[in-house]
N, CA, C, O and CB atoms as a CASP TS submission, in Angstrom:
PFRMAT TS
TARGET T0000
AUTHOR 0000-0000-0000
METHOD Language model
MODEL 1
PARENT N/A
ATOM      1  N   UNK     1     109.311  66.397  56.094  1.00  0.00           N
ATOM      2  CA  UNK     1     108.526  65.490  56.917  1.00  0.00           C
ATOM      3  C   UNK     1     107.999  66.236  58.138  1.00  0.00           C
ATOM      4  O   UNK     1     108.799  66.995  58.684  1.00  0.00           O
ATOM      5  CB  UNK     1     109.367  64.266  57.344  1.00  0.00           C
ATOM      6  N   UNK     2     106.426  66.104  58.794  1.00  0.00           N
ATOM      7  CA  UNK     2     106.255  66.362  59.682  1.00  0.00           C
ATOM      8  C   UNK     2     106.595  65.716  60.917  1.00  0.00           C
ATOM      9  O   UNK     2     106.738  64.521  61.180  1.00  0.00           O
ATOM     10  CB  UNK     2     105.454  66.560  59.506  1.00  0.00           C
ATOM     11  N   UNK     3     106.703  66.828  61.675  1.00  0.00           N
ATOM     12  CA  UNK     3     107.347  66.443  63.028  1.00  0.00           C
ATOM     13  C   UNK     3     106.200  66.303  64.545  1.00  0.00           C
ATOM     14  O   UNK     3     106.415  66.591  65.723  1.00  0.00           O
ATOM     15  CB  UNK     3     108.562  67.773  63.285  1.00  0.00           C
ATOM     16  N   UNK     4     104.688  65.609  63.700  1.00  0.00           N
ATOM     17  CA  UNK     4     104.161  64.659  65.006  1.00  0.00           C
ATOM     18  C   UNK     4     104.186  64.717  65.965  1.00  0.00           C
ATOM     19  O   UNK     4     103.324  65.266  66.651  1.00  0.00           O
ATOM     20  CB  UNK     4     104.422  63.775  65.233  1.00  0.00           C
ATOM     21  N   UNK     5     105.535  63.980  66.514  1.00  0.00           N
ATOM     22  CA  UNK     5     105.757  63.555  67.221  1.00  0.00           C
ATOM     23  C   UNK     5     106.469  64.643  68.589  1.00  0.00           C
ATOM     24  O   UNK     5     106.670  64.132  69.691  1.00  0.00           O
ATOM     25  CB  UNK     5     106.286  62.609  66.566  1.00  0.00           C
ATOM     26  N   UNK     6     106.722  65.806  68.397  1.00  0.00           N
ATOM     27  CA  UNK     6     107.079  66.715  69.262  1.00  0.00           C
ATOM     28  C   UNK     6     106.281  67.804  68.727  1.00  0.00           C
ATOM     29  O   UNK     6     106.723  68.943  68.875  1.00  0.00           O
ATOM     30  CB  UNK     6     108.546  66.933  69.393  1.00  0.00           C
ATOM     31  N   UNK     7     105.010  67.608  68.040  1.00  0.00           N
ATOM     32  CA  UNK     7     103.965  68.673  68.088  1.00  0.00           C
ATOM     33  C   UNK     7     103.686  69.234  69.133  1.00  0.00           C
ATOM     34  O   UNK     7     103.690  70.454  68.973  1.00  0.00           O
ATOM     35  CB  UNK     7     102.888  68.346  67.719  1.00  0.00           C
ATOM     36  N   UNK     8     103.272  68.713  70.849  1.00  0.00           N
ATOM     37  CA  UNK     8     102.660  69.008  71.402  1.00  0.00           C
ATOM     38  C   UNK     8     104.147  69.631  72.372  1.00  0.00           C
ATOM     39  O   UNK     8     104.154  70.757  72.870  1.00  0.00           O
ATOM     40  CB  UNK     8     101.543  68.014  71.669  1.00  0.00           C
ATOM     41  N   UNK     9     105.185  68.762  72.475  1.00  0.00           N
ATOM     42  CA  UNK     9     105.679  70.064  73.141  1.00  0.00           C
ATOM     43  C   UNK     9     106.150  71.176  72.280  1.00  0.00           C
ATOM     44  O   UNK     9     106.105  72.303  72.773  1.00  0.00           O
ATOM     45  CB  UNK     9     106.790  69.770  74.020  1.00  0.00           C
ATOM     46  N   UNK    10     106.666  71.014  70.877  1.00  0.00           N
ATOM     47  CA  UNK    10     106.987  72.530  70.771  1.00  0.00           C
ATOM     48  C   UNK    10     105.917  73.585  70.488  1.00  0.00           C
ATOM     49  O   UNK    10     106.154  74.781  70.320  1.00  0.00           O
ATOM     50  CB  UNK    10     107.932  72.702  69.721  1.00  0.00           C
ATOM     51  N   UNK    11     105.037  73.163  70.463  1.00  0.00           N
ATOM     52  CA  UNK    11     103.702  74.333  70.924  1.00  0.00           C
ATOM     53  C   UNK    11     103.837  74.753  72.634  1.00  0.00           C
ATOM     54  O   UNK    11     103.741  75.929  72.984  1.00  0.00           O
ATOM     55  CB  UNK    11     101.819  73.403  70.679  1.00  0.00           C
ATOM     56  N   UNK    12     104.024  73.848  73.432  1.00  0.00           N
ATOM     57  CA  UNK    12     103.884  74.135  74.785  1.00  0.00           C
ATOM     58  C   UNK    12     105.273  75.058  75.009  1.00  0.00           C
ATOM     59  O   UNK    12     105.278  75.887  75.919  1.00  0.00           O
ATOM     60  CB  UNK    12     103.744  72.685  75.739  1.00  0.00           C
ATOM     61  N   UNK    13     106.367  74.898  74.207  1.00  0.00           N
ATOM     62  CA  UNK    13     108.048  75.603  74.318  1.00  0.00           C
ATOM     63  C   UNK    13     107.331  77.077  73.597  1.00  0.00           C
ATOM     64  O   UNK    13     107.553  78.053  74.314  1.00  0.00           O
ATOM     65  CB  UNK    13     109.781  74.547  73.033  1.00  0.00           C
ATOM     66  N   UNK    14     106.723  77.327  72.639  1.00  0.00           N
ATOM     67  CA  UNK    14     106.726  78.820  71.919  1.00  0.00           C
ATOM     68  C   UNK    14     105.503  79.464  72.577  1.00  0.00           C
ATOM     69  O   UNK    14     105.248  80.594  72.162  1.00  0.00           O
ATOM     70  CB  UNK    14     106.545  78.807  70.088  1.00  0.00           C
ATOM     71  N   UNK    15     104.453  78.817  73.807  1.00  0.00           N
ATOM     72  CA  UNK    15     103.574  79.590  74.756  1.00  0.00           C
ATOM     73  C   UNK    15     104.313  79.680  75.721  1.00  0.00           C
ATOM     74  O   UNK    15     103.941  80.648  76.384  1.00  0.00           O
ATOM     75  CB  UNK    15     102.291  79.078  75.154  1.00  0.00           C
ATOM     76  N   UNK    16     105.421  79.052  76.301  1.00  0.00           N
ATOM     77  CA  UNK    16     105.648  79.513  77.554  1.00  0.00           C
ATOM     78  C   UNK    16     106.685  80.559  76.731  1.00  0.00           C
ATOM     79  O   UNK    16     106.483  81.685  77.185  1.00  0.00           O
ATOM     80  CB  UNK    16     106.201  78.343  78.852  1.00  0.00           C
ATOM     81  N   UNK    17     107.782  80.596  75.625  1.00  0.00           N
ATOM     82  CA  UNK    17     108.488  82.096  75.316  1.00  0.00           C
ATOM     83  C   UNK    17     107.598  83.013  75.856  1.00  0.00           C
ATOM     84  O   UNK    17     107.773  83.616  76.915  1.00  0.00           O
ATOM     85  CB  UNK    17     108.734  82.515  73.693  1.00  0.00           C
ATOM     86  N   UNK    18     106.541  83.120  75.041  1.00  0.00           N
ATOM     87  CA  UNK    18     105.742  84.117  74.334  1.00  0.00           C
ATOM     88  C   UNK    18     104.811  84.492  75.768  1.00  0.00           C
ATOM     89  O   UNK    18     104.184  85.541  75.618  1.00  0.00           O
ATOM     90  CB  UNK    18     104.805  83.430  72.791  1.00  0.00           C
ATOM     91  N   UNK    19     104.613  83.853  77.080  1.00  0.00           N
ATOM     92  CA  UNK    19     104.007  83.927  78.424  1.00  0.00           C
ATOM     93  C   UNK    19     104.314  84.875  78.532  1.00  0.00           C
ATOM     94  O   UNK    19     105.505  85.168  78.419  1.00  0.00           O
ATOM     95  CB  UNK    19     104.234  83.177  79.478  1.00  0.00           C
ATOM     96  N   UNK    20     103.173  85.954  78.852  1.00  0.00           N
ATOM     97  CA  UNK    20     103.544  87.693  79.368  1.00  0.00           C
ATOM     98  C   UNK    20     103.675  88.677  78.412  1.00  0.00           C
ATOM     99  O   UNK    20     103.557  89.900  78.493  1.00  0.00           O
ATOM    100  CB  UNK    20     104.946  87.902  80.098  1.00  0.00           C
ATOM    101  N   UNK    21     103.932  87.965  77.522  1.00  0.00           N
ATOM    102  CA  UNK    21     104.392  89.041  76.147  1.00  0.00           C
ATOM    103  C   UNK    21     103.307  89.114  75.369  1.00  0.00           C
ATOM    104  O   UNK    21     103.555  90.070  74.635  1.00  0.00           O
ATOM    105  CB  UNK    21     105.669  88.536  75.086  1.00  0.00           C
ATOM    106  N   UNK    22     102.325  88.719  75.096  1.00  0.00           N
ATOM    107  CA  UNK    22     101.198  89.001  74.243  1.00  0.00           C
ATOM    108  C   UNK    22     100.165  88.458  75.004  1.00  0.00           C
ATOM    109  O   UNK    22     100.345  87.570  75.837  1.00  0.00           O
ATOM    110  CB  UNK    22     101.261  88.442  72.821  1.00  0.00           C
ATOM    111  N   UNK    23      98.485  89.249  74.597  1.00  0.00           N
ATOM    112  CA  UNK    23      97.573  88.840  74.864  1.00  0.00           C
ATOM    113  C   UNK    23      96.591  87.654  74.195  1.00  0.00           C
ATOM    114  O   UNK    23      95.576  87.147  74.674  1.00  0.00           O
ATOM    115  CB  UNK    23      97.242  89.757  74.982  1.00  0.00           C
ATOM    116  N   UNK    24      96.959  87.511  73.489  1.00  0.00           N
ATOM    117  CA  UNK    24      96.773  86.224  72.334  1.00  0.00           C
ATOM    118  C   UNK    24      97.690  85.699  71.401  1.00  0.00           C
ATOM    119  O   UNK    24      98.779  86.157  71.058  1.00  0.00           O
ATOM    120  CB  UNK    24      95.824  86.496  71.438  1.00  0.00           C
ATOM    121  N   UNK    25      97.212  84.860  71.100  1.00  0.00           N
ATOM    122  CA  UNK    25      97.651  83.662  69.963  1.00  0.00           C
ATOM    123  C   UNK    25      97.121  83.226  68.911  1.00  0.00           C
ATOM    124  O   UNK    25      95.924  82.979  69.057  1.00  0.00           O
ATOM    125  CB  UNK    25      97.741  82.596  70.368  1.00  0.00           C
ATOM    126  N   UNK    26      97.651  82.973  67.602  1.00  0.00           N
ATOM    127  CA  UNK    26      97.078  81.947  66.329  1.00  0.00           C
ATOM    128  C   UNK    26      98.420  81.393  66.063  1.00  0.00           C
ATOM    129  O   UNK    26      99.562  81.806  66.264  1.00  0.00           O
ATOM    130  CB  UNK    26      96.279  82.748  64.761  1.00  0.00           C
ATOM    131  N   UNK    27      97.738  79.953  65.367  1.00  0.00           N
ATOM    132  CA  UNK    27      98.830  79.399  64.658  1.00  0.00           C
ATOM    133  C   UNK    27      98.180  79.168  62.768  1.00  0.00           C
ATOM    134  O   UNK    27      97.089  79.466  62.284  1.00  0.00           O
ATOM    135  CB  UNK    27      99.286  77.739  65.633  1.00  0.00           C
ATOM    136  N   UNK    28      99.008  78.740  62.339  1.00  0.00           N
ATOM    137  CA  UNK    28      99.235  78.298  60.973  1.00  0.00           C
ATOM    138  C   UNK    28      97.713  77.871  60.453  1.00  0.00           C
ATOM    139  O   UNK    28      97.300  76.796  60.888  1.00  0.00           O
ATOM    140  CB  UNK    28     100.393  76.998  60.927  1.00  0.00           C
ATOM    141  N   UNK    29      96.742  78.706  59.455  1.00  0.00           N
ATOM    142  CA  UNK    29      95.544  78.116  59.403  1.00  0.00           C
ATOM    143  C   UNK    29      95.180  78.355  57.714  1.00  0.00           C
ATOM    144  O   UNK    29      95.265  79.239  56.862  1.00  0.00           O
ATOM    145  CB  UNK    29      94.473  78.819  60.579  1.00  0.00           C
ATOM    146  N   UNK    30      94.658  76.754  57.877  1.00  0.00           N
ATOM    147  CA  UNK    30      94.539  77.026  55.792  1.00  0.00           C
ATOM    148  C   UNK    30      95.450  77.378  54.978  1.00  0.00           C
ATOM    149  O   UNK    30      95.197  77.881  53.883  1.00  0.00           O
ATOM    150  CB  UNK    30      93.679  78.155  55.216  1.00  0.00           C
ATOM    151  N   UNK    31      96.827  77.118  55.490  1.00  0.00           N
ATOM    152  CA  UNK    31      97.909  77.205  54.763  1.00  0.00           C
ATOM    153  C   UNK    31      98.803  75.624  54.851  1.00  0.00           C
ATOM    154  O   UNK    31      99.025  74.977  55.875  1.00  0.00           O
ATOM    155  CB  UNK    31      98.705  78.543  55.345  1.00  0.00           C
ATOM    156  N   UNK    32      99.303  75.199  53.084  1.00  0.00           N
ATOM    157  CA  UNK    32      99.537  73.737  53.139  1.00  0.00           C
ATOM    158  C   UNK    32     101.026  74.080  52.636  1.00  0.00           C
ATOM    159  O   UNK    32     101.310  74.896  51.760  1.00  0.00           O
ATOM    160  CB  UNK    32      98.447  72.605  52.126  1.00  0.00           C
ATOM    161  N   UNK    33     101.950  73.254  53.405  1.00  0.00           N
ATOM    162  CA  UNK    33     102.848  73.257  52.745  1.00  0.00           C
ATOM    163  C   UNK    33     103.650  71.953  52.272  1.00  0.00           C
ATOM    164  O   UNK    33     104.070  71.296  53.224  1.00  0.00           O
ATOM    165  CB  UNK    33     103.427  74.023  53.310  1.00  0.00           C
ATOM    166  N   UNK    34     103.866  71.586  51.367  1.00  0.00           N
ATOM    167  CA  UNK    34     103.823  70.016  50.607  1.00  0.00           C
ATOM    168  C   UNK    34     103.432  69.382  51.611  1.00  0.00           C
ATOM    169  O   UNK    34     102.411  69.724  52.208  1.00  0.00           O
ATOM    170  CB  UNK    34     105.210  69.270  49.974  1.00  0.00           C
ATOM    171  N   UNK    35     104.390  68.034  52.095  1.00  0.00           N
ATOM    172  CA  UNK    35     103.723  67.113  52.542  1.00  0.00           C
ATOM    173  C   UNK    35     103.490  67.114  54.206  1.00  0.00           C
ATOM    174  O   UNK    35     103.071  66.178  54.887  1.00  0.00           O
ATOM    175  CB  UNK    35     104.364  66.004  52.023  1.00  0.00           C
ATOM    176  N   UNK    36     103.899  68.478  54.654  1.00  0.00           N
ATOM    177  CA  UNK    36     103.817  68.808  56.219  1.00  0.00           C
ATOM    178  C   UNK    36     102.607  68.808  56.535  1.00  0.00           C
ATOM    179  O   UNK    36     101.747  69.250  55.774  1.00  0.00           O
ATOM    180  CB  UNK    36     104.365  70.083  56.704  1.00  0.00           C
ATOM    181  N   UNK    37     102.317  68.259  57.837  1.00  0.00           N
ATOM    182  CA  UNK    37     100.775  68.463  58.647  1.00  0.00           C
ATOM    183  C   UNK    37     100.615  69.906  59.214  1.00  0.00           C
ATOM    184  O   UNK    37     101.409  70.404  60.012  1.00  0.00           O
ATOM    185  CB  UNK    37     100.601  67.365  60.079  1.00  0.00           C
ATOM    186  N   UNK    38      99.626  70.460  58.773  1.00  0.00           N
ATOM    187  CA  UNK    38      99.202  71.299  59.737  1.00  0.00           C
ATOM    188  C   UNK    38      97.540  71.509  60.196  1.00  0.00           C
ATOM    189  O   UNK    38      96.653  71.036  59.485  1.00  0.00           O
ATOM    190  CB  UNK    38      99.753  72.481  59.276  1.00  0.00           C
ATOM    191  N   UNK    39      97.309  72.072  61.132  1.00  0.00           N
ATOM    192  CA  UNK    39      96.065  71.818  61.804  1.00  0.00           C
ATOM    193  C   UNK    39      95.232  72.950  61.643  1.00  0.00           C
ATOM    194  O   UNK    39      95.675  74.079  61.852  1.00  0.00           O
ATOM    195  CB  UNK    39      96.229  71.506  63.216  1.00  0.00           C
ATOM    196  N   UNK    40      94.281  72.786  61.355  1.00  0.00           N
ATOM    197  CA  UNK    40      93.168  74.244  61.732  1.00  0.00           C
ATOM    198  C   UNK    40      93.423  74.928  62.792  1.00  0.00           C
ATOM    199  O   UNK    40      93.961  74.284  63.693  1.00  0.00           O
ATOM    200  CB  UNK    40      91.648  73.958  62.033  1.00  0.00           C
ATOM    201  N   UNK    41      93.174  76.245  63.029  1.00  0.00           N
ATOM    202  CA  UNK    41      94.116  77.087  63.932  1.00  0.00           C
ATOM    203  C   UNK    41      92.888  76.910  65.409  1.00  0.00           C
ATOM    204  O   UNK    41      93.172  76.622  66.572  1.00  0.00           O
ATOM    205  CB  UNK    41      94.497  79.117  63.141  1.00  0.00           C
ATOM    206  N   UNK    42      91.582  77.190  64.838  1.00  0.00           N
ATOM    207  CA  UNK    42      91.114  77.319  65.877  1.00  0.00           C
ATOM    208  C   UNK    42      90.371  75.984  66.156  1.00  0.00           C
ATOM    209  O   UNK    42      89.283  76.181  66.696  1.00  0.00           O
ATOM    210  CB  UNK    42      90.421  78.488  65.896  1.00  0.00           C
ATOM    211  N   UNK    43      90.664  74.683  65.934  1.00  0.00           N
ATOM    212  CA  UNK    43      90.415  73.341  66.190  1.00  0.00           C
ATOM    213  C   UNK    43      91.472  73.332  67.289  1.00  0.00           C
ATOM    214  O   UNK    43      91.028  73.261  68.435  1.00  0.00           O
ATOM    215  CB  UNK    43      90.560  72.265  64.913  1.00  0.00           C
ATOM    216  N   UNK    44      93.104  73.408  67.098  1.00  0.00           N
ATOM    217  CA  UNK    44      94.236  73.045  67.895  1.00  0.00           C
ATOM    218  C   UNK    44      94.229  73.983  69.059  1.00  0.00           C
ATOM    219  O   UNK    44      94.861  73.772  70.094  1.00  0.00           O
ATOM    220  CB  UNK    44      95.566  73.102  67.101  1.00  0.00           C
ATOM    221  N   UNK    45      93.471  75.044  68.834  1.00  0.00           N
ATOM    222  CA  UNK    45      93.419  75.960  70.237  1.00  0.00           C
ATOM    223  C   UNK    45      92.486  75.884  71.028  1.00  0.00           C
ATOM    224  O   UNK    45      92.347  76.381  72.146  1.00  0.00           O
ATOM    225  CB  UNK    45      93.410  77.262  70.107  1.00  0.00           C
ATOM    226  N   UNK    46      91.745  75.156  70.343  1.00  0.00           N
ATOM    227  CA  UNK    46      89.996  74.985  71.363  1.00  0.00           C
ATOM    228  C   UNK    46      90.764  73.461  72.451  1.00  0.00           C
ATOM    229  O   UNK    46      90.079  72.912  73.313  1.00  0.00           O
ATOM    230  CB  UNK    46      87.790  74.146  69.725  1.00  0.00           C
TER
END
């Protein structure tokens, strides 16, 4: 099951790790996995 509902902070928990340590980011794009949500990478980053 997707987890919705704490989408937006655990994206905001793995940018602040990752703060300082890299110059960019992608997430998960065009990849489905059964019945989990996932988002276009560069829709959720715009």
């Amino acid at each position: 099951m997707a987890r919705r509902a704490t989408y937006v902070d655990d994206c905001n928990r793995a940018l602040d790790l990752a703060s300082g340590h890299f110059d960019s980011a992608r997430i998960i794009d065009h990849f489905q996995a059964g019945d989990a949500d996932l988002l276009e990478g560069f829709t959720s980053l715009t």
